[in-house]
C-alpha positions as CSV (number, residue, x, y, z in Angstrom):
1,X,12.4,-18.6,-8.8
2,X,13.4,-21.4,-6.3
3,X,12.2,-22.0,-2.8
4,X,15.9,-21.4,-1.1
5,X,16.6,-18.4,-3.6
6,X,13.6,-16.9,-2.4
7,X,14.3,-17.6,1.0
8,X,17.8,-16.0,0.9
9,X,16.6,-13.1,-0.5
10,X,13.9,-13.0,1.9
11,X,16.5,-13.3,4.8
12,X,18.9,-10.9,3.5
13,X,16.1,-8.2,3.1
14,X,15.1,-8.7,7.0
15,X,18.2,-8.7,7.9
16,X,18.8,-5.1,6.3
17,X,15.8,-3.6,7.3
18,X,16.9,-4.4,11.0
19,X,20.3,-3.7,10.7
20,X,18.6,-0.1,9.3
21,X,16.8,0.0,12.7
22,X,20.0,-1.0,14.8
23,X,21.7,2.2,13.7
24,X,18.5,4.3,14.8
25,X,19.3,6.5,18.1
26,X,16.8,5.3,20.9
27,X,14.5,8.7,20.1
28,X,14.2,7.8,16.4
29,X,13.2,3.8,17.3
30,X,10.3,5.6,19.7
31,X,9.3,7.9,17.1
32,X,9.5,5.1,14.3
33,X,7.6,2.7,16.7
34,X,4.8,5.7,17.1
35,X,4.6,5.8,13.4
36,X,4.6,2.4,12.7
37,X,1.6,1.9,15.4
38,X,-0.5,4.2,13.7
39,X,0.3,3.2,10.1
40,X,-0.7,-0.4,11.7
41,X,-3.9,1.3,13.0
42,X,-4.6,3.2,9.5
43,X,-4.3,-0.2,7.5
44,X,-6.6,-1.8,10.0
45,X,-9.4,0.9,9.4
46,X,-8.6,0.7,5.9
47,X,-9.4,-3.3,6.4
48,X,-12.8,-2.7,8.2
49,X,-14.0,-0.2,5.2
50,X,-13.1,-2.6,2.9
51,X,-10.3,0.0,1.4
52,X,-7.5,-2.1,1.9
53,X,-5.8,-3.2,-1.5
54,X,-3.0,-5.0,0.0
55,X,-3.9,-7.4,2.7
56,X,0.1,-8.3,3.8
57,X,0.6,-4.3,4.5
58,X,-1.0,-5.5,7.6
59,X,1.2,-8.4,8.4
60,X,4.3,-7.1,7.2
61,X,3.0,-3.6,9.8
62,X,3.2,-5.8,12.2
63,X,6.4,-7.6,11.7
64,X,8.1,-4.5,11.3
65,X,6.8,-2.9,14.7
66,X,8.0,-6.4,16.4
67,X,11.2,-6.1,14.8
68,X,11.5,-2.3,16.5
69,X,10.4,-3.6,19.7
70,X,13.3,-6.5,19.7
71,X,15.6,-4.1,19.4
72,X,14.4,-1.7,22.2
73,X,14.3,-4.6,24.6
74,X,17.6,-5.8,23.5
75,X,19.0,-2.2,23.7
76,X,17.7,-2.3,27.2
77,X,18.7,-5.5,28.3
78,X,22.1,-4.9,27.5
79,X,22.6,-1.9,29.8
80,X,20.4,-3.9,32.3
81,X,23.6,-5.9,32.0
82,X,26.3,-3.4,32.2
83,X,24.8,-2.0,34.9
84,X,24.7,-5.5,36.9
85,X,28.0,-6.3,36.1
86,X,29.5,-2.5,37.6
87,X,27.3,-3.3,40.9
């Protein structure tokens, strides 16, 4: 498979996986956060015993608690925003 048909793929993958995590209410992005954390935590201890089959669960852990993170901060700055503006 090509380079840029990969890529494309690749981007419109991410791009539903957070659009999945935009329509999340704010409680299920904390709980899914939590989960991801610990999932993150499990893999790493599965890493240290030398259980781990596949090394990228790891990275791909990681991207996906950033991704949930983004959009907490974003959710946040944008009623930071709203509220400024009503002052």
């Amino acid at each position: 498979m090509p380079l840029m048909v990969k890529w494309a793929f690749l981007t419109r993958y991410l791009e539903m996986k957070a659009q999945h995590y935009r329509e999340m209410s704010p409680d299920e992005l904390e709980s899914t956060l939590q989960e991801l954390q610990t999932h993150l935590f499990d893999l790493r201890s599965q890493a240290v015993t030398e259980k781990l089959e596949n090394s990228k669960a790891i990275v791909n852990a990681k991207r996906d608690i950033a991704r949930v993170k983004t959009i907490i901060r974003e959710r946040t700055q944008t009623q930071r925003s709203i509220f400024d503006s009503h002052s």
